[in-house]
C-alpha positions in Angstrom: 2.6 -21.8 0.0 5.5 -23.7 -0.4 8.0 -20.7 0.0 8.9 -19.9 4.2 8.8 -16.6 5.6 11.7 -14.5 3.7 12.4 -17.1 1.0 12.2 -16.3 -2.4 11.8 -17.9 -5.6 12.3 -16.2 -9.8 9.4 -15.5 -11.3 8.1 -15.7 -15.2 5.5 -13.5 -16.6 2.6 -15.8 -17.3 2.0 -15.6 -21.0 -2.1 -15.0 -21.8 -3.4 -17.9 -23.8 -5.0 -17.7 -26.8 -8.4 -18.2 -25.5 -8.1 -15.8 -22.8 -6.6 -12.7 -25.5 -9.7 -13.5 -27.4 -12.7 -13.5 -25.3 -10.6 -10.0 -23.6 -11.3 -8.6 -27.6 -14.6 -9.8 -27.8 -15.4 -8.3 -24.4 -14.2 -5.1 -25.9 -15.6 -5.1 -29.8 -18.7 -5.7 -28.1 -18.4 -2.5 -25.5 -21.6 -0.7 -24.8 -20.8 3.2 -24.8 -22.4 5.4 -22.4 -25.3 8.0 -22.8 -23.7 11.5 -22.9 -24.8 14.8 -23.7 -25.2 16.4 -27.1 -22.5 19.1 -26.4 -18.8 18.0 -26.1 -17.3 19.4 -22.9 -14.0 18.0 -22.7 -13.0 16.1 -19.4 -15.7 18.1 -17.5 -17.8 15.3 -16.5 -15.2 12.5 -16.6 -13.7 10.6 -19.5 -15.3 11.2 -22.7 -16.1 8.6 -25.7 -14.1 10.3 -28.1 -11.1 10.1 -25.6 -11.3 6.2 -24.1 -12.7 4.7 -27.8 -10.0 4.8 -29.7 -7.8 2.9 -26.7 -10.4 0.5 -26.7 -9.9 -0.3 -29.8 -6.4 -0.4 -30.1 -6.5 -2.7 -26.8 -8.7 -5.2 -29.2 -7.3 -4.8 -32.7 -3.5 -4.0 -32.8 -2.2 -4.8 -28.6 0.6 -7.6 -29.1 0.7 -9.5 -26.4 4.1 -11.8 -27.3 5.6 -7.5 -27.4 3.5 -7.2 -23.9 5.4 -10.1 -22.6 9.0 -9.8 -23.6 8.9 -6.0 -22.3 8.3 -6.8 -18.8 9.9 -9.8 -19.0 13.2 -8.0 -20.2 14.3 -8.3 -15.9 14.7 -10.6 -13.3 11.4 -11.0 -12.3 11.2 -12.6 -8.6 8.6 -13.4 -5.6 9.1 -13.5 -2.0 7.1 -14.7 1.5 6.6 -11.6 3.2 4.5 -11.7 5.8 2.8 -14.9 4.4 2.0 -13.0 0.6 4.1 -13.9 -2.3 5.6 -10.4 -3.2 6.4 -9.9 -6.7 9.4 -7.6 -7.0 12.5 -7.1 -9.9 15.9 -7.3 -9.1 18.5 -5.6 -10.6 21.9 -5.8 -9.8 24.4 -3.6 -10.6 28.2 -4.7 -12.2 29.4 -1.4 -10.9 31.5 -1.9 -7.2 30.0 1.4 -5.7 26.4 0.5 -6.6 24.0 1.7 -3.9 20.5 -0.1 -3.0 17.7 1.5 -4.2 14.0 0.6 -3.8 11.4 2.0 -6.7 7.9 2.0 -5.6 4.9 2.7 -7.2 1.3 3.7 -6.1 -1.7 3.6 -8.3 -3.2 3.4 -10.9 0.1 2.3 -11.3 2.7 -0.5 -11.7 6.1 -1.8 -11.2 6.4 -0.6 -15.3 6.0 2.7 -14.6 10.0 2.6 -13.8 10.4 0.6 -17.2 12.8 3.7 -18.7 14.8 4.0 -15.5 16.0 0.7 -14.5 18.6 -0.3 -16.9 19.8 3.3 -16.6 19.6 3.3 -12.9 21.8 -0.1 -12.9 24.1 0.5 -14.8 25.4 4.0 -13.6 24.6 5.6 -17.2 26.7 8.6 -18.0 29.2 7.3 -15.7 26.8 8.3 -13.0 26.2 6.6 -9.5 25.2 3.1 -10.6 22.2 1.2 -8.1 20.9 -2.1 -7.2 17.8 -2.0 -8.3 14.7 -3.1 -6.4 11.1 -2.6 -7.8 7.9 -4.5 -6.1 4.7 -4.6 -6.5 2.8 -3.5 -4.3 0.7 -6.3 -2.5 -2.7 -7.0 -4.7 -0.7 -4.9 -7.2 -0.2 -6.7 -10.7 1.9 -10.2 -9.9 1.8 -9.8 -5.9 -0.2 -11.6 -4.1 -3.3 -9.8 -2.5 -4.3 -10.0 1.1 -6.6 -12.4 2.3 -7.3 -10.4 5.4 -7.9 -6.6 6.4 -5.2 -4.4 7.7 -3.0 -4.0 4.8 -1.9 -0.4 5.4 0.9 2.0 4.6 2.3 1.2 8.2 2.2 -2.9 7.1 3.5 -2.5 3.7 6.4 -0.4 5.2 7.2 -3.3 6.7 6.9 -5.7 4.4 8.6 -3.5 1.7 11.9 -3.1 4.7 11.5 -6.7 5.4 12.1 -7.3 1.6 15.4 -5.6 1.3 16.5 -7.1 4.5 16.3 -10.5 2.9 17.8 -9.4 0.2 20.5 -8.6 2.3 20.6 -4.8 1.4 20.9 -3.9 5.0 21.0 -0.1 4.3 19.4 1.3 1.1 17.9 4.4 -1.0 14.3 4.9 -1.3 12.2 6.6 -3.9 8.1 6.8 -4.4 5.7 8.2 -5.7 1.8 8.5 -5.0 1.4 5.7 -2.6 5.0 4.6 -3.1 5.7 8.3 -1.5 3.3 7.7 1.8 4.4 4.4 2.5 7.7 5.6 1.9 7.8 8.5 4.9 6.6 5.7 6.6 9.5 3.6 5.5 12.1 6.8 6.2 10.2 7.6 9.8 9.8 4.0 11.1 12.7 2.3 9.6 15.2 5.1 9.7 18.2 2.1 10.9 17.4 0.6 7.4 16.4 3.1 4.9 19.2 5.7 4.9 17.9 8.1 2.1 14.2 9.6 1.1 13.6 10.5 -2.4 10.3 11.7 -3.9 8.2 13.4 -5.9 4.9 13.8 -3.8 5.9 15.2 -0.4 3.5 14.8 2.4 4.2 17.2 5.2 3.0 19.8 7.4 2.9 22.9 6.8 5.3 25.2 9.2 2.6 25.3 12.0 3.7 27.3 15.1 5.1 24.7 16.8 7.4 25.3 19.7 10.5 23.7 17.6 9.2 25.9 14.1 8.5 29.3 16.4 12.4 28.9 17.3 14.1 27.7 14.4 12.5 28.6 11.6 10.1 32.1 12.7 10.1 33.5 9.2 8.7 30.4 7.8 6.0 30.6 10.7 5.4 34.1 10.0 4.7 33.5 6.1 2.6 30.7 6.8 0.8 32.9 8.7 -0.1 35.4 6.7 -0.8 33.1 3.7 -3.5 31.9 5.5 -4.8 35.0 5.2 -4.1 36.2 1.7 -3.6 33.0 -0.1 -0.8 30.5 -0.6 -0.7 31.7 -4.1 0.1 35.3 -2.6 2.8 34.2 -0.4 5.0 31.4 -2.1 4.0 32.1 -5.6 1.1 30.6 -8.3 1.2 26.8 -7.8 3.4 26.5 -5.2 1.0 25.0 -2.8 -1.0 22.1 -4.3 -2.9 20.4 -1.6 -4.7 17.7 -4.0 -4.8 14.5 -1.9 -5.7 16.7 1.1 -9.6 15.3 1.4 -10.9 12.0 0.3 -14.5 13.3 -0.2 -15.0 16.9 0.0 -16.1 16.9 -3.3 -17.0 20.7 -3.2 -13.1 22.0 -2.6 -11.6 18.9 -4.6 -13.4 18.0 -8.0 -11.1 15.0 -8.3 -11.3 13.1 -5.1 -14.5 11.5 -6.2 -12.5 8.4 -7.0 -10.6 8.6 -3.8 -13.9 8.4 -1.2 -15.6 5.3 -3.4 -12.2 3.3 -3.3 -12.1 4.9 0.7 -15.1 3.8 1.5 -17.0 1.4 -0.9 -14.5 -0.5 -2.8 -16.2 -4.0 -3.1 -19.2 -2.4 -5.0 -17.2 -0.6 -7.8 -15.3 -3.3 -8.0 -17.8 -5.7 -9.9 -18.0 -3.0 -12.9 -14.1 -2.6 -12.8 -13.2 -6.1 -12.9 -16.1 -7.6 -15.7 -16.0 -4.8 -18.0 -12.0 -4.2 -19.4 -13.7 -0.9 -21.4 -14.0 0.4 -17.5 -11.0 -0.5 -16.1 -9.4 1.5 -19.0 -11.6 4.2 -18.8 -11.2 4.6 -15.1 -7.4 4.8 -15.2 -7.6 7.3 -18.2 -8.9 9.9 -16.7 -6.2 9.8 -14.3 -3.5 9.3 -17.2 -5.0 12.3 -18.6 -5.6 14.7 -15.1 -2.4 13.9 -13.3 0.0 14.5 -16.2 1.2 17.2 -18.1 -0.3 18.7 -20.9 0.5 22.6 -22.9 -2.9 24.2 -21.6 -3.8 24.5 -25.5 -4.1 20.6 -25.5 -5.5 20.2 -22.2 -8.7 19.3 -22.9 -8.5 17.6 -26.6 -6.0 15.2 -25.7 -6.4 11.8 -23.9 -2.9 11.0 -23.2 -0.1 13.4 -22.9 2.5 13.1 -25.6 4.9 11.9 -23.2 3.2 8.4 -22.3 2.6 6.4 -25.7 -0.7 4.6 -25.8 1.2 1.1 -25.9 2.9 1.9 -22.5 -0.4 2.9 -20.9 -2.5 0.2 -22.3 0.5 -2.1 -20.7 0.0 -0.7 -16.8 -4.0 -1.9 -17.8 -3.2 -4.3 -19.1 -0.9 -5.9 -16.2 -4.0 -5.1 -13.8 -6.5 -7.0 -16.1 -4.4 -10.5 -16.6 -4.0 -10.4 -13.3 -7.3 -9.4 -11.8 -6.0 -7.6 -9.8 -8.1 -3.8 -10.3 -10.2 -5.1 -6.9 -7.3 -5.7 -5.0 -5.6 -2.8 -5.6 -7.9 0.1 -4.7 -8.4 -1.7 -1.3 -5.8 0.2 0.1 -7.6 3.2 0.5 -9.8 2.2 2.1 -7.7 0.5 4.4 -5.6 3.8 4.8 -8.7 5.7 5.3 -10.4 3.6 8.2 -7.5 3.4 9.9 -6.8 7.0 9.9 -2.7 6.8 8.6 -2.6 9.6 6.6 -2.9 12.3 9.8 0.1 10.7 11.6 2.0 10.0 8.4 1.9 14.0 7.6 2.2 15.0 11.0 6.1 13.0 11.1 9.7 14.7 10.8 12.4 13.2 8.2 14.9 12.6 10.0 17.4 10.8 7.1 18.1 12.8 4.0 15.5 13.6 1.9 15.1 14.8 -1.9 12.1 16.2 -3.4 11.8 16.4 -7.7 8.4 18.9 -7.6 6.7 18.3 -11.4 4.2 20.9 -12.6 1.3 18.7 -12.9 2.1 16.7 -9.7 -1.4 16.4 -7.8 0.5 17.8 -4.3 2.9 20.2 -4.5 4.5 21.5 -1.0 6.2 24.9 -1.0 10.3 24.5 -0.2 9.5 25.9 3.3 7.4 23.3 4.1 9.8 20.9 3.0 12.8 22.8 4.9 10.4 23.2 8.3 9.2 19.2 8.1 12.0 17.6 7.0 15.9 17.2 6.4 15.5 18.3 3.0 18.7 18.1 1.5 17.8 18.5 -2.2 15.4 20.3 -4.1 14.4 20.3 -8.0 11.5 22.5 -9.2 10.5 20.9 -12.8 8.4 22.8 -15.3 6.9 19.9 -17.4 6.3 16.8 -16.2 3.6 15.3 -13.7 2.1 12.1 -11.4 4.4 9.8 -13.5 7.5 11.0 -14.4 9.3 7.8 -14.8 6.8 7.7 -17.7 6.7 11.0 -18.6 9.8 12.4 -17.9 12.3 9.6 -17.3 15.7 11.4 -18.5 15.2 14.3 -15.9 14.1 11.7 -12.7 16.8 9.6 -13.6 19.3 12.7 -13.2 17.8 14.1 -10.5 18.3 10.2 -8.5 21.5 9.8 -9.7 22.6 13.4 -8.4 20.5 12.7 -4.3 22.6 9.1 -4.9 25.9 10.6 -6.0 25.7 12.9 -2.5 24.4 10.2 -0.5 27.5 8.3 -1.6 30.2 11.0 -0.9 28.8 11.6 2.3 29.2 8.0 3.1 25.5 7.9 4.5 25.4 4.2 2.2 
């Protein structure tokens, strides 16, 4: 590496040759589809034929990849030594003299693109808004960062090496905001690197619950109390119908979470499905449909007869696959859960207090969803947007309504001269 700790370097998008687009469109003309049953049931079972074929073959027939290029080339791409990996990252500054850092992170099956929508926007204080810095990485073995030669690259780590980036950057003291992964290692950013990172936002809380701890039992009783009793009677009872969504709560009880399948092979086996995901690009697609398709928002009359929800356009999902498969980096990726898993950081992530400011945007098809008292027991929760629409990827889905809601927690960060 020719790059020393904390130096930095800009970075071009590698353009796919030729040769390399069409083997990638044989591989998928020549896809063999899977045995299924004679009955359509709908996602039941996973992603169906009639929902990943017609992705498959817009991937091979109609993707354009000089389009693919210039969209993601549109920024200042760059790539820094942290902690001995080249991290990819954008950097966007603003022209506007009250600008406030702010670091976008994703999680997966996602990418830096899932901000594509929000960044210019963000920038450039749009609306005559508060106007950002913008920062985006990629997570490491995400897309263009490098992956880790070597085990241990956890949420605790990649806090580090996320607050280590703005540091160099010289950004001192900035804004966060995460989601999925992005949100876990960013409590772990907001708890561990509090002197840094001045502000939390997010749209996937990950707290505890108002437990009757000494400090909850005196200041916040009521919340105890209701707790309590929804224990008893249901959370649905207590706080109202899907208020409480505890969907990342197990990695592989499969009988109170149909969806965490996913989570305990990646947890626990990731090498093995690794193989299928990284030779066959009709499996790579198909695994991150199903996730494009469960964690996003769809009117219950098109739940089950839609792949994608009108809100993401196939082109802009078959980009986020597409970034993994140039850069072979599917394998890499879904390491970190099991790295997060064996080294037990969720429980102590949960189990921390937010001490700096924190914002939640709560979507309806977010896979966790934490009741306001949670939030208000767990954390200094200083703003709070309940969203009908809208799910796991709202810069995607719902950009115009994240962008507000970033530039409102940013706009009160700023008067209250916390940045």
């Amino acid at each position: 590496m020719s790059l020393a700790e904390g130096e930095y370097e800009q970075f071009e998008i590698p353009k796919m040759s030729q040769g390399q687009i069409n083997l990638l469109q044989e591989r998928l003309k020549s896809t063999v589809w899977p045995n299924e049953l004679e009955k359509d049931y709908g996602w039941d079972y996973g992603a169906p034929t009639w929902a990943v074929k017609p992705l498959v073959e817009e991937w091979a027939n109609s993707f354009n990849w000089d389009e693919f290029k210039a969209d993601i080339s549109k920024w200042k791409h760059f790539r820094m030594n942290v902690d001995g990996l080249l991290m990819h990252y954008i950097h966007e500054r603003s022209s506007q003299p009250n600008a406030i850092p702010i670091v976008l992170l994703h999680g997966w099956p996602s990418t830096f693109y899932e901000f594509h929508k929000i960044i210019g926007p963000l920038r450039d204080g749009v609306g005559n808004n508060q106007a950002f810095h913008v920062i985006v990485p990629s997570l490491p073995g995400f897309g263009f960062s490098e992956a880790p030669k070597i085990k241990g690259y956890g949420i605790v780590k990649i806090a580090s090496m996320i607050n280590a980036l703005m540091m160099n950057l010289g950004y001192n003291e900035y804004m966060y905001h995460g989601g999925d992964w992005g949100a876990i290692i960013g409590k772990t950013i907001a708890v561990n690197h509090s002197n840094n990172c001045k502000a939390f936002h997010t749209t996937m809380p990950m707290l505890l619950p108002p437990i009757p701890t000494p400090r909850n039992i005196i200041f916040h009783p009521f919340k105890v109390a209701k707790f309590l009793v929804s224990l008893v009677v249901g959370f649905d009872w207590v706080y109202g119908k899907g208020k409480a969504r505890l969907g990342g709560a197990t990695f592989a009880n499969a009988e109170r979470d149909k969806g965490c399948g996913y989570r305990a092979i990646q947890g626990t086996r990731p090498y093995t499905l690794s193989f299928g995901l990284t030779d066959s690009p009709a499996g790579v697609l198909t695994w991150l449909l199903e996730k494009y398709h469960e964690w996003t928002f769809h009117p219950a009359e098109r739940q089950n007869t839609e792949s994608l929800p009108e809100t993401i356009s196939s082109k802009e999902f078959l980009t986020q696959v597409s970034i993994y498969w140039m850069t072979n980096t599917i394998s890499s990726s879904v390491r970190i859960y099991y790295e997060c898993l064996n080294q037990n950081e969720i429980t102590s992530n949960v189990m921390s207090y937010v001490k700096i400011p924190f914002a939640v945007s709560s979507f309806a098809s977010e896979i966790s969803k934490l009741p306001k008292d949670w939030l208000e027991a767990s954390a200094n929760l200083q703003q709070y947007s309940e969203i009908e629409y809208g799910g796991h990827f709202p810069g995607l889905e719902e950009p115009q309504i994240l962008l507000a809601d970033l530039q409102k927690f940013g706009k009160h960060i700023k008067k209250t001269q916390i940045l």
